[in-house]
C-alpha positions in Angstrom: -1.9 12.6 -7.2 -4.0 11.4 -4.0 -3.0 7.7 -2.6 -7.1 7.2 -3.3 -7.1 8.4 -7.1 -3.7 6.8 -7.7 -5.1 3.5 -6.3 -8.2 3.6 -8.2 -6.4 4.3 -11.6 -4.4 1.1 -10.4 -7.3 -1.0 -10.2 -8.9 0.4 -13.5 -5.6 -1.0 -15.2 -5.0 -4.1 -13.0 -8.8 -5.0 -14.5 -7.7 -4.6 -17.8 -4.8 -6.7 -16.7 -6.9 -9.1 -15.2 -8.9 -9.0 -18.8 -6.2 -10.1 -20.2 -4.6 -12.8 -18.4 -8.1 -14.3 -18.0 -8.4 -14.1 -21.5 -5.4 -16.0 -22.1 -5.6 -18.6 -20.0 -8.6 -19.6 -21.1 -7.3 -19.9 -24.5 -4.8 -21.4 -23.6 -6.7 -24.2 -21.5 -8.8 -24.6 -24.4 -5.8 -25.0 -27.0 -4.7 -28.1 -24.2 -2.6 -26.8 -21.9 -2.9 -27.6 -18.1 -4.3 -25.1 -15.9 -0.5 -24.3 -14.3 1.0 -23.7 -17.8 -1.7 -21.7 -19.0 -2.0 -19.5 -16.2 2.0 -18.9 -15.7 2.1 -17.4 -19.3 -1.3 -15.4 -19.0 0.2 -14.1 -15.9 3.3 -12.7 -17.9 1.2 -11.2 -20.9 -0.6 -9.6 -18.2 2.6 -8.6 -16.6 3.6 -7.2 -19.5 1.2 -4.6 -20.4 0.8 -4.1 -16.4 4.2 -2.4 -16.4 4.0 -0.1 -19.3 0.4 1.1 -18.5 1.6 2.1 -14.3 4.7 3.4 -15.1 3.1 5.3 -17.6 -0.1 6.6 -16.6 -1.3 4.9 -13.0 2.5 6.4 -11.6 3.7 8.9 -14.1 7.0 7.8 -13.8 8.7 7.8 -17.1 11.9 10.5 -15.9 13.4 7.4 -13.8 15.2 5.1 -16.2 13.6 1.8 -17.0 16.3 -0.1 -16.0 15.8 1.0 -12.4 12.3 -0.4 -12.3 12.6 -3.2 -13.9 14.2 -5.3 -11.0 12.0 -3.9 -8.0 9.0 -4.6 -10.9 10.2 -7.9 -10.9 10.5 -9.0 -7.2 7.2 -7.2 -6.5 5.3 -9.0 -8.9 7.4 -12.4 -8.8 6.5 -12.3 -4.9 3.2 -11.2 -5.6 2.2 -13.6 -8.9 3.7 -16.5 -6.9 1.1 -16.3 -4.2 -1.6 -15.2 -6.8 -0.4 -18.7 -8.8 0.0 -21.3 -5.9 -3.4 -19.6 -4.5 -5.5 -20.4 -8.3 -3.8 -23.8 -8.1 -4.8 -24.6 -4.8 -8.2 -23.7 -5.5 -8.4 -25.8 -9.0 -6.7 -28.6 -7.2 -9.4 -28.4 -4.9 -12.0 -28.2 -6.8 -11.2 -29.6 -10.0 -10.2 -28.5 -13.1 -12.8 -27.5 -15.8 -13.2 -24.0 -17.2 -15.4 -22.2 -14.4 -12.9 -22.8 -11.7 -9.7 -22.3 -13.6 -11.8 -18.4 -14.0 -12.9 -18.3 -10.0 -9.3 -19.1 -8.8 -7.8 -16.4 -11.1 -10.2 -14.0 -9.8 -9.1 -14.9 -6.1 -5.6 -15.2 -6.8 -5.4 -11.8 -8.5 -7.7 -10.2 -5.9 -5.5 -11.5 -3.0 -2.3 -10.3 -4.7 -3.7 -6.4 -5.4 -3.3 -4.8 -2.1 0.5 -6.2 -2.3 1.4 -5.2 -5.9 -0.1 -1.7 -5.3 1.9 -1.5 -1.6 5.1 -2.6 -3.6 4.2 -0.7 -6.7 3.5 2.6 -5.2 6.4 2.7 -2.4 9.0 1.1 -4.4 8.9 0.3 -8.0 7.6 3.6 -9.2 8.7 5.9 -6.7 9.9 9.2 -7.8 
């Protein structure tokens, strides 16, 4: 697959991704949680069905064993979430935290984490 479909398909699913963590961190703020709690376990649902949908349809690469993604998965996205997280709490610190900005600063942290989850993704995790 071309590096400009393959990177496509892993935007389509790192929007569904994003659908969901946004999802759940604003149920999560809503339930009471503050914004940093919230958004650390929206992150990992996110996370979650992130891995299953690229390894198995964004880079087709189910014939290498799972336990041989998992760690590069892990530092790739730890390194990656990490800025996406201290970026969205930044941005609430700065400008407060109330239910529009908790939503911008996910957008932005996500959207400046892409290019590296995709780098990492592509080269590394899912290699074949």
């Amino acid at each position: 697959m071309k590096i400009l479909s393959k990177f496509f398909i892993f935007c389509i699913v790192g929007l569904i991704s994003f659908l969901i963590d946004i999802a759940f961190v604003n149920v999560l703020f809503f339930l009471g949680l503050p914004f940093y709690i919230s958004r650390t376990f929206s992150i990992t649902i996110a996370l979650l069905f992130n891995f299953y949908i690229n390894r198995n349809f964004t880079f087709n690469s189910t014939k290498k064993s799972i336990n041989k993604q998992i760690l590069p998965y892990v530092i790739v996205y730890a390194i990656s979430n990490l800025i996406n997280l201290l970026l969205s709490i930044l941005i609430v610190y700065i400008f407060k935290e109330n239910v529009v900005n908790i939503n911008i600063a996910s957008l932005i942290g996500t959207a400046v984490s892409l290019p590296f989850n995709f780098v990492g993704s592509n080269l590394w995790t899912f290699r074949k």
